[in-house]
ChimeraX commands (.cxc) that place a marker at each C-alpha (Angstrom):
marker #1 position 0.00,0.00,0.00 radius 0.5
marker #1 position 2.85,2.67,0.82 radius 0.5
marker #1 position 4.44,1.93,-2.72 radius 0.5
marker #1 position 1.22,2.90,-4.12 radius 0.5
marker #1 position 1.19,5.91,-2.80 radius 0.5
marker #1 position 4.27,7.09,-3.68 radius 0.5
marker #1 position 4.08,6.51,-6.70 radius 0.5
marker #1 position 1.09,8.81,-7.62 radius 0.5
marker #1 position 2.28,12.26,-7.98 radius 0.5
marker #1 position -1.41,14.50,-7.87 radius 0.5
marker #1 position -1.85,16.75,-5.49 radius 0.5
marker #1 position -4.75,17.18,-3.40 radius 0.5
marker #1 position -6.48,20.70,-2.46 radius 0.5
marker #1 position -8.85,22.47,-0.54 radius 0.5
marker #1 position -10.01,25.35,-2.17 radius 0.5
marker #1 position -12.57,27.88,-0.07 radius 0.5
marker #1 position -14.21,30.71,-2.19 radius 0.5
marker #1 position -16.65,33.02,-0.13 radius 0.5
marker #1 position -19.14,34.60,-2.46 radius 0.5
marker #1 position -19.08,38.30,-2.93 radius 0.5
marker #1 position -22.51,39.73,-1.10 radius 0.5
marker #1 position -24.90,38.80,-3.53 radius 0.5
marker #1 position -22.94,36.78,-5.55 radius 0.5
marker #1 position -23.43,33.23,-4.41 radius 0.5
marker #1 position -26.01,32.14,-7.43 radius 0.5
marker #1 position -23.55,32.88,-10.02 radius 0.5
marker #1 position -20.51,31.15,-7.90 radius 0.5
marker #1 position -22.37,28.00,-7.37 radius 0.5
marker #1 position -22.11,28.34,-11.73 radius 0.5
marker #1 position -18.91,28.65,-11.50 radius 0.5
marker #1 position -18.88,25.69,-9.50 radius 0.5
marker #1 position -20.19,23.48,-11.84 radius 0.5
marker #1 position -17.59,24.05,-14.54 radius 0.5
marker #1 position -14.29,24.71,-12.47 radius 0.5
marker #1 position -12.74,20.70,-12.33 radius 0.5
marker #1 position -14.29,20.02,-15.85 radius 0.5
marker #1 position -12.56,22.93,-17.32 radius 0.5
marker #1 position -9.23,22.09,-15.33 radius 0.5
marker #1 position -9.71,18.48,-16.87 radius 0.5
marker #1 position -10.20,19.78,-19.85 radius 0.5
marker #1 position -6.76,21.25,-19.91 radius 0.5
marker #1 position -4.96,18.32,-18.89 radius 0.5
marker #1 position -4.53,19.52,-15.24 radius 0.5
marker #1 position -6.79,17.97,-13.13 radius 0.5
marker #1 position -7.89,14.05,-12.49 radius 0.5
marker #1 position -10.67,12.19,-12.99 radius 0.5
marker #1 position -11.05,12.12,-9.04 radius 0.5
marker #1 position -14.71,13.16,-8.24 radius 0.5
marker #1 position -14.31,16.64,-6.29 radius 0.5
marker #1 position -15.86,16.62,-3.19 radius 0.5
marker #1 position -18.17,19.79,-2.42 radius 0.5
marker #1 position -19.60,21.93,0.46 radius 0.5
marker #1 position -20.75,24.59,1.92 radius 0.5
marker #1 position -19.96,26.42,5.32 radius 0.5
marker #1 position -22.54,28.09,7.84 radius 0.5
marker #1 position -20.99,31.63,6.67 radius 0.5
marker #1 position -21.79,30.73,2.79 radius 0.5
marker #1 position -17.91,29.68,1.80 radius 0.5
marker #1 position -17.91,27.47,-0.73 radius 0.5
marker #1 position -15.16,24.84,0.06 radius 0.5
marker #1 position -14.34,22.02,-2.65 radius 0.5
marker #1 position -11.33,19.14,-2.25 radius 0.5
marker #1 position -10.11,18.17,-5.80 radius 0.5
marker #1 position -6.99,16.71,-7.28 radius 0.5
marker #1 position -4.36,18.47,-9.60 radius 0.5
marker #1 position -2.58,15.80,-11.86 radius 0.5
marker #1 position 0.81,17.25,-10.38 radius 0.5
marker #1 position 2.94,20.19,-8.87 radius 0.5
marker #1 position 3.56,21.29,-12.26 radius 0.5
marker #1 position 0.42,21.44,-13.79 radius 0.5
marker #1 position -0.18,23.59,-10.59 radius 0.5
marker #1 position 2.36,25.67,-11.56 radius 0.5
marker #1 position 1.30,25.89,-15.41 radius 0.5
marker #1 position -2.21,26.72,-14.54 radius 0.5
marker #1 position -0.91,30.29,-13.76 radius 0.5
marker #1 position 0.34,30.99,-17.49 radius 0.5
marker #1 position -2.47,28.89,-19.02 radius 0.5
marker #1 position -5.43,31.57,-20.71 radius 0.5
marker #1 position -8.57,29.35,-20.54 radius 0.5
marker #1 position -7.40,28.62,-16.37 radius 0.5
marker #1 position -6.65,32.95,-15.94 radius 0.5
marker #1 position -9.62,33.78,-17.67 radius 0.5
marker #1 position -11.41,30.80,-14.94 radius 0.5
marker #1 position -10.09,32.44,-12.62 radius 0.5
marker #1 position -10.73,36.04,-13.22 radius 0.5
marker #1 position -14.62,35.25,-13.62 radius 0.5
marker #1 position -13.85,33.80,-9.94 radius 0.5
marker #1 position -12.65,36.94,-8.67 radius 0.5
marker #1 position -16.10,38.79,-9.96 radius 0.5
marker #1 position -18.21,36.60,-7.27 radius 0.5
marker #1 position -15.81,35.37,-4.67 radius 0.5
marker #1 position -12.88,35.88,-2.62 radius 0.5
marker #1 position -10.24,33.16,-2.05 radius 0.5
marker #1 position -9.83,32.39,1.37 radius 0.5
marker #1 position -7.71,30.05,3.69 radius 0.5
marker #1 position -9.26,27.20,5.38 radius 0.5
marker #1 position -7.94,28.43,8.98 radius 0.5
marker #1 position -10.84,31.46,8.25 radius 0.5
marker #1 position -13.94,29.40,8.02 radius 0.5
marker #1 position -15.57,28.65,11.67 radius 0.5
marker #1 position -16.09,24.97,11.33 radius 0.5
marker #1 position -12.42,24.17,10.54 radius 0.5
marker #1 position -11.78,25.18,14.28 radius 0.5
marker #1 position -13.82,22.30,15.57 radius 0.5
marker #1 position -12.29,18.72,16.06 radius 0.5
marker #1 position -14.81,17.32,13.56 radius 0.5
marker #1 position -15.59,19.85,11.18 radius 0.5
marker #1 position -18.84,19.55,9.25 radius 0.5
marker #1 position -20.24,20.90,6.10 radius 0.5
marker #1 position -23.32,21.04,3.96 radius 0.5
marker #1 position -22.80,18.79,1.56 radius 0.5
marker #1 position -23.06,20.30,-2.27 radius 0.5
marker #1 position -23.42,17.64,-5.17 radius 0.5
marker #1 position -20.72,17.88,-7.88 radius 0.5
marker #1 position -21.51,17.95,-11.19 radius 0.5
marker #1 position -18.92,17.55,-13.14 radius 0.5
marker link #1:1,2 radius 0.2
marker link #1:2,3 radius 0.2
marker link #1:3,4 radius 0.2
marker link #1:4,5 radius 0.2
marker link #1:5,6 radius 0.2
marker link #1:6,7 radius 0.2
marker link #1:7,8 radius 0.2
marker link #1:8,9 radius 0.2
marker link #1:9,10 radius 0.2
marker link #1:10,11 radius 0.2
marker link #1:11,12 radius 0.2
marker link #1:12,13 radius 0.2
marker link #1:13,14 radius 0.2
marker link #1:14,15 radius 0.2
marker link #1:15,16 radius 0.2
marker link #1:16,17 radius 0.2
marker link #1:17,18 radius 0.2
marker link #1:18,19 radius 0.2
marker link #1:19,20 radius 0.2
marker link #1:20,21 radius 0.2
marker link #1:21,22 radius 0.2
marker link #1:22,23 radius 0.2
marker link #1:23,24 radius 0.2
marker link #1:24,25 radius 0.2
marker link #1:25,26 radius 0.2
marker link #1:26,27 radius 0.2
marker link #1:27,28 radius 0.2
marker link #1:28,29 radius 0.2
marker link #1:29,30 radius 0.2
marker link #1:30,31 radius 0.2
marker link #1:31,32 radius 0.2
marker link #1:32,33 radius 0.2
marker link #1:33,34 radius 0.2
marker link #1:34,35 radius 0.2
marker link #1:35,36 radius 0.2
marker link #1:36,37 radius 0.2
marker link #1:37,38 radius 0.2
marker link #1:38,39 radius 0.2
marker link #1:39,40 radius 0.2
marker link #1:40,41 radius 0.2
marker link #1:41,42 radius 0.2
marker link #1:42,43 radius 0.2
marker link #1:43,44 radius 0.2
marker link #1:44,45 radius 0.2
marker link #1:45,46 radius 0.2
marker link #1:46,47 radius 0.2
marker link #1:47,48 radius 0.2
marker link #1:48,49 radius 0.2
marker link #1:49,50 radius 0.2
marker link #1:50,51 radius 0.2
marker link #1:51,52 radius 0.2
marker link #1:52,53 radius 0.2
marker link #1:53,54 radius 0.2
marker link #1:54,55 radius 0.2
marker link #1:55,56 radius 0.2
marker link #1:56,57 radius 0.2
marker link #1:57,58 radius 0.2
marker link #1:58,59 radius 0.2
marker link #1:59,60 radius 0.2
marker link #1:60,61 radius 0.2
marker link #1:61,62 radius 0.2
marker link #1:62,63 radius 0.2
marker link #1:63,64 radius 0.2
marker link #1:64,65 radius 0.2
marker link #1:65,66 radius 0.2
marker link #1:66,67 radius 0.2
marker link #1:67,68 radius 0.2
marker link #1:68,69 radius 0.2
marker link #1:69,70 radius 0.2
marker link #1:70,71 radius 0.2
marker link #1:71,72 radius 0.2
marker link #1:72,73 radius 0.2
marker link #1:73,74 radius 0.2
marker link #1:74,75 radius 0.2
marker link #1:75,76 radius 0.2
marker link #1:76,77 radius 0.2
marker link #1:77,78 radius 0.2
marker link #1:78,79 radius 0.2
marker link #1:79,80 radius 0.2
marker link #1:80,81 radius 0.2
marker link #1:81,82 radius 0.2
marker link #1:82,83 radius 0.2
marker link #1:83,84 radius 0.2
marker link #1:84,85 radius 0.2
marker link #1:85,86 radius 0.2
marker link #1:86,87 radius 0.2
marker link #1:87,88 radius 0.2
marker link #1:88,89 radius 0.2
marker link #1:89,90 radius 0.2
marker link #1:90,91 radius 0.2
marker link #1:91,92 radius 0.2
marker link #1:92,93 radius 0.2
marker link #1:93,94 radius 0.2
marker link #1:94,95 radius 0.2
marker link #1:95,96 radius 0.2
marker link #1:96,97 radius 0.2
marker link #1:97,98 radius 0.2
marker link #1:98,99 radius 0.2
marker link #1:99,100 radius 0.2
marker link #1:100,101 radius 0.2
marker link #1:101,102 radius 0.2
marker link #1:102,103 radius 0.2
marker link #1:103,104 radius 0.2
marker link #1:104,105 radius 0.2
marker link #1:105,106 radius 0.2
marker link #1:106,107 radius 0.2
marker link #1:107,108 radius 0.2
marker link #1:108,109 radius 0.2
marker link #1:109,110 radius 0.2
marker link #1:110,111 radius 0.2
marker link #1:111,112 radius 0.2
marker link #1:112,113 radius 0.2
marker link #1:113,114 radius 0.2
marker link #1:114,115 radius 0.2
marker link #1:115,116 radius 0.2
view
């Protein structure tokens, strides 16, 4: 089992976007395209993202980059900036450590289907 996991080299996130005031309809869009469209360039896997949402309205998703590099190339890539820029319209990114729950020994969320 260890060999196994060394040998896969994605990396796993958590990602927490709190909507802008108002703006939680049109991130929850967002939502529904952001892995598919990282697939789609080559820089995500196939693992099925997991979803929720905190008490405060932070949207929080764990996914899987294919790698450290295509981390790293997701910063020059246009179709990923121009992702990303629609982001920063309805949300802000924020760390984990911000969102109440994370503070607790089990944390729990509202679970939020993928659809991707």
């Amino acid at each position: 089992m260890q060999d196994r996991l060394e040998v896969h080299v994605g990396r796993i996130v958590i990602a927490c976007y709190r909507p802008k005031p108002g703006r939680g309809a049109e991130l929850d869009a967002l939502m529904d395209t952001h892995v598919t469209t990282l697939r789609s360039e080559g820089l995500a896997t196939d693992r099925v993202p997991i979803m929720m949402r905190a008490s405060d309205g932070t949207v929080i998703e764990v996914f899987e980059w294919q790698s450290a590099d295509a981390i790293a190339s997701a910063h020059t890539n246009p179709v990923v900036q121009e992702m990303w820029r629609k982001y920063g319209e309805v949300c802000d990114y924020v760390p984990l450590a911000t969102i109440a729950e994370a503070s607790q020994m089990f944390a729990d969320f509202t679970p939020m289907a993928p659809r991707v």
